[in-house]
C-alpha positions, 0 to 999 in steps of 0.5 A: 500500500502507499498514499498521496496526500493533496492540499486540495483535490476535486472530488466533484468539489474542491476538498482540502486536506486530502488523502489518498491510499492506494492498493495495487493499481487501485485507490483503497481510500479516499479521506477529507481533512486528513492530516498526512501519514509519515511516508505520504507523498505530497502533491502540491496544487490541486490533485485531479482524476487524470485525464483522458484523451478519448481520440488520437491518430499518433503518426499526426503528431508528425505534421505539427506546424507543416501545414498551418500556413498552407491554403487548401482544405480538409483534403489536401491537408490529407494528401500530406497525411498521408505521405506520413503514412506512407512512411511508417514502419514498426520500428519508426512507429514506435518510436514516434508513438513513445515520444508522442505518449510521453508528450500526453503524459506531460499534459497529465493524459493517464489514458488514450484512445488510439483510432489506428489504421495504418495495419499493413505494410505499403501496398497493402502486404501483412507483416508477419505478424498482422498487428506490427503496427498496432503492437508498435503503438501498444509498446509506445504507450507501455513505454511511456507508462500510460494506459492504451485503449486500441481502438483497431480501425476497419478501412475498406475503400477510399469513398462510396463505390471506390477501391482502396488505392495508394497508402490507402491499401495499407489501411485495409483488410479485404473485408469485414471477415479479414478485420475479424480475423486479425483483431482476434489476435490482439490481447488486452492486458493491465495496460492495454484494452483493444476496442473497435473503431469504424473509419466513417461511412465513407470507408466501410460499407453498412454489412461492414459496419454490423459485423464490427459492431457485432463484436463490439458486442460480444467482446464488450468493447468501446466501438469509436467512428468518425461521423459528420466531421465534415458538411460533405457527409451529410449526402451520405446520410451517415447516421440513418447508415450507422442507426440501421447498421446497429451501430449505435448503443452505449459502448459506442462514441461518434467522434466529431459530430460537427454536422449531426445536429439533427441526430443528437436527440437519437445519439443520447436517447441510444447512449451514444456518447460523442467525443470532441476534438475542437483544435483540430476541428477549428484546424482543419476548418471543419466548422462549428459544433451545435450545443449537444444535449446536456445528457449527451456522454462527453469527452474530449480528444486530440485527434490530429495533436494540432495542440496536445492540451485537454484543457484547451480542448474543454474549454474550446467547445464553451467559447466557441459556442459563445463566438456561435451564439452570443451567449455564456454557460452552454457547458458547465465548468463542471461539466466540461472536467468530468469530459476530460476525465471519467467521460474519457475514461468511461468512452474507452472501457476503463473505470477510472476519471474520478478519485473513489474507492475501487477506481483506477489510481490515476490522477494528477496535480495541477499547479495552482501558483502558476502565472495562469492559475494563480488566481486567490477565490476564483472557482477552482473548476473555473478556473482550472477549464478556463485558464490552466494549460498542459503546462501547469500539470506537475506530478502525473500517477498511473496505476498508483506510480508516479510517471512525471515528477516535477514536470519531468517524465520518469523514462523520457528524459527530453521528449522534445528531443525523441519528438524531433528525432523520430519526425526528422526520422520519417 
């Protein structure tokens, strides 16, 4: 057993004096105005749940600052995606994904949902072990010390009607039945869950998307797709496909959505949670996002790692909806920092975002005497969603062990140095 004592942390509301015990890789104890045991550790700031990164493309991370002065569109900034894509391999896939991870742990990131589809070798041939790239992205995740859900990707044409061509075949297994059978092989472990993901309507077809999210169902896993990110979409008639695809249900997140607001009504009353990912979205110029529901399941995501900040990502959804609207208090401060934390942790399978008995012993501190945070009085979900940054996350605890310590990372030394190192690489 060990314990962590916090001046201040959120149970929900700000608590002081603050221990927490832990057993294994679970917290055994929770108690308020406690004075600390010999042999606690302190956590300075405030302590939080950790944070959930509910959508990552990892190999994205590569294109950081290489096109933002670029004109164009959505789909040249995918041509140049995919000449990253076209250049991983295991071993530079691993590479990048530790460095990546090891950023996320910084910004007090615990867990992370990996939408993956860059399965095969280019021209689409299976390496000899089918998952070397997912088992890349699984290692880079255990390397950097935190948790990974997989979310394995099914691709199977480039558009309604059109053949996988280009780096386009290393994303496909033939079919359906070829997803199924190469899923299989991958194994969940104390680290690592594997879930399904659907690319979008515009890559696999309706029969498709049943048999995985068939297995979704039998495995009891997160099934992610994308849906509505872009208005072009809504020709397709996306979430009439995924309703009669039996798409929809509780274990299942719709990332985006930045279209679909005419179907949020059907997403909540399924339990279809969906999950936002506004620096990328405001990125790629795909628009705004109606106010979702207030009983939608939310949480929050990097996608393209554009920024890895999940603050600013909460924040995001409330101020671009006042830009919208004209109007404050859409979303709630309280609303927005259980999306970051449990609505993340509960889209991706594991039972962990909040500080109780029986979670997952991942949480955070948060610098509170920061020249962003240091504000006497101020709320403190507040002031946490509207001024913290990725920069003030301090101490970092993932299953009971400390993985940053004084902003620094526990096995990364310098991950800036990784991150220049594995792009300049590719």
């Amino acid at each position: 057993m060990s314990s962590y004592w916090a001046e201040t942390a959120w149970l929900g509301r700000a608590a002081q004096r603050v221990l927490i015990e832990v057993e294994g890789d679970r917290i055994s104890g929770v108690t308020e105005n406690a004075d600390p045991p010999a042999g606690a550790e302190r956590l300075p700031g405030v302590v939080l749940p950790g944070l959930a990164n509910a959508h990552s493309h990892a190999f994205h991370r590569a294109l950081r600052g290489a096109t933002e002065g670029a004109l164009g569109d959505f789909w040249s900034w995918r041509d140049l995606m995919y000449e990253i894509a076209g250049r991983l391999q295991p071993d530079s896939y691993r590479r990048l994904a530790r460095a990546v991870f090891a950023e996320m742990a910084l910004a007090g990131i615990t867990v992370a949902g990996e939408f993956h589809y860059v399965h095969h070798a280019p021209g689409g041939r299976p390496y000899d072990d089918r998952n070397a790239m997912g088992q890349a992205v699984i290692e880079g995740a255990r390397d950097a010390g935190i948790r990974l859900t997989l979310l394995d990707c099914c691709y199977l044409r480039g558009g309604e009607g059109k053949a996988l061509e280009g780096v386009q075949l290393r994303f496909g297994d033939g079919d359906a039945d070829g997803w199924l059978r190469r899923v299989d092989d991958l194994r969940s472990d104390a680290t690592t869950r594997i879930g399904a993901a659907i690319h979008s309507v515009r890559a696999v077809d309706a029969q498709a998307m049943t048999q995985v999210a068939g297995w979704s169902l039998v495995h009891n896993a997160p099934l992610h797709m994308h849906l509505l990110e872009r208005r072009e979409e809504l020709s397709l008639s996306p979430l009439e496909t995924v309703e009669k695809a039996g798409v929809l249900g509780p274990l299942t997140t719709m990332v985006h959505c930045t279209h679909a607001a005419a179907g949020f009504p059907r997403l909540v009353e399924s339990g279809t949670g969906v999950c936002v990912c506004r620096t990328t979205e405001r990125f790629l110029a795909d628009g705004h996002i109606d106010p979702l529901p207030l009983e939608t399941r939310l949480s929050f995501g990097t996608d393209s790692h554009a920024v890895i900040d999940l603050f600013e990502e909460a924040r995001a959804l409330e101020l671009d909806e006042r830009t919208r609207s004209g109007a404050r208090g859409t979303y709630s401060p309280e609303t927005l920092l259980d999306a970051v934390g449990g609505g993340g942790y509960r889209a991706l399978g594991w039972d962990g975002g909040d500080l109780r008995p029986g979670r997952l012993a991942d949480f955070i501190a948060v610098d509170l005497e920061s020249v962003r945070t240091a504000a006497a009085g101020a709320p403190l979900d507040a002031l946490l969603v509207f001024a913290a940054s990725a920069a003030d996350v301090t101490n970092v605890v993932v299953g009971g062990r400390r993985i940053v310590t004084d902003r620094g990372h526990f096995v990364v030394d310098d991950p800036g140095r990784e991150l220049r190192e594995a792009i300049a690489a590719l």
